[in-house]
C-alpha positions, -999 to +999 in steps of 0.1 A: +395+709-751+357+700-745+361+676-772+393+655-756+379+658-721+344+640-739+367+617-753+388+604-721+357+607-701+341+582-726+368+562-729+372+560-687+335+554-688+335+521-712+369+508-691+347+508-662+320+491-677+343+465-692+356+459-653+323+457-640+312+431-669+343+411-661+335+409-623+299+401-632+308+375-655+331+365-632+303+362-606+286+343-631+313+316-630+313+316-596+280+311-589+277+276-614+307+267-598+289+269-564+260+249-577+279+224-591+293+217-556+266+219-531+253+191-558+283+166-554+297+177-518+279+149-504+294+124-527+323+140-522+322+139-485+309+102-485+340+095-510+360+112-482+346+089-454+354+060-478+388+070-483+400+072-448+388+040-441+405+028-471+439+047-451+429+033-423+428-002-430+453-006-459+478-027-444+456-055-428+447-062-468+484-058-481+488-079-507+531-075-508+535-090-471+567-066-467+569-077-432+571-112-439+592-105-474+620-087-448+618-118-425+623-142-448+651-121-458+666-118-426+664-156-419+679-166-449+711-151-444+712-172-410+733-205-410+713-231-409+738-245-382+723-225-355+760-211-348+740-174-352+704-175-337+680-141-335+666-133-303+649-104-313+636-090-341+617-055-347+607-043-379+595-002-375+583+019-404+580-009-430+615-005-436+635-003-404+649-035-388+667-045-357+674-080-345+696-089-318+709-124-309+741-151-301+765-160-325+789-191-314+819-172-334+829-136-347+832-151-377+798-171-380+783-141-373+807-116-399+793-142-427+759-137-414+761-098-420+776-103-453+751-129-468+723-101-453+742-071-466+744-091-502+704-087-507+689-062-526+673-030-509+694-035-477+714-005-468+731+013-441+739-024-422+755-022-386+765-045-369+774-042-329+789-067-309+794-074-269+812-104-251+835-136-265+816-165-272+787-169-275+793-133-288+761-109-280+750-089-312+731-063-323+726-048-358+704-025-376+697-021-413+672+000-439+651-020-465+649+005-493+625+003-517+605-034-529+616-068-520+621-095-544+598-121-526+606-148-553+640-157-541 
């Protein structure tokens, strides 16, 4: 029995020095890795700095002019009769629109939210409506995804 109890201490013996050598070359790792990044976490951090500016200022250098892209959109679905006329028009999220205005007929206005509802991208399209002529409206609509800006 001394002979087995050599061998299992001997073997519990080298099973601890294996897990010891694996945390220390673990360590090891750890260690370069730390040196690696005290030597770029200043680029990093002025890469950071850069970056939220970048964020920050993004869409006064937009080169898609989605804002504009949605109100030409919108305007080319008016008649150019002025039987439907926009009083107001807010755009909120890049992709949310409202406009509210006068419309001489129901049925100037019904051809108005068809020709808009034709264009690619708008969804969800409501129309609301007060009054007989001039009719007060109000609708609502979701651009999804890009606009085609060469229509």
């Amino acid at each position: 029995a001394p002979g087995k109890l050599r061998k299992a201490a001997a073997l519990a013996i080298a099973a601890l020095l294996m897990v010891i050598g694996l945390f220390g070359y673990q360590q090891w790792q750890l260690a370069g890795l730390r040196s690696k990044w005290s030597g770029m976490s200043t680029k990093v951090k002025s890469l950071e700095t850069v970056t939220g500016q970048i964020s920050q200022y993004r869409p006064w250098f937009d080169t898609s002019f989605r804002c504009l892209s949605i109100l030409k959109q919108l305007t080319s679905a008016f008649p150019e009769d002025g039987s439907v006329t926009a009083k107001t028009v807010e755009i909120r999220d890049m992709n949310t629109v409202t406009c509210s205005g006068q419309a001489a007929n129901y049925a100037a206005l019904i051809r108005t939210v068809h020709h808009l509802g034709t264009n690619s991208g708008v969804s969800d399209l409501v129309p609301q409506t007060r009054g007989k002529s001039p009719i007060q409206f109000t609708f609502e609509y979701r651009m999804n995804g890009a606009l085609n800006e060469n229509r």
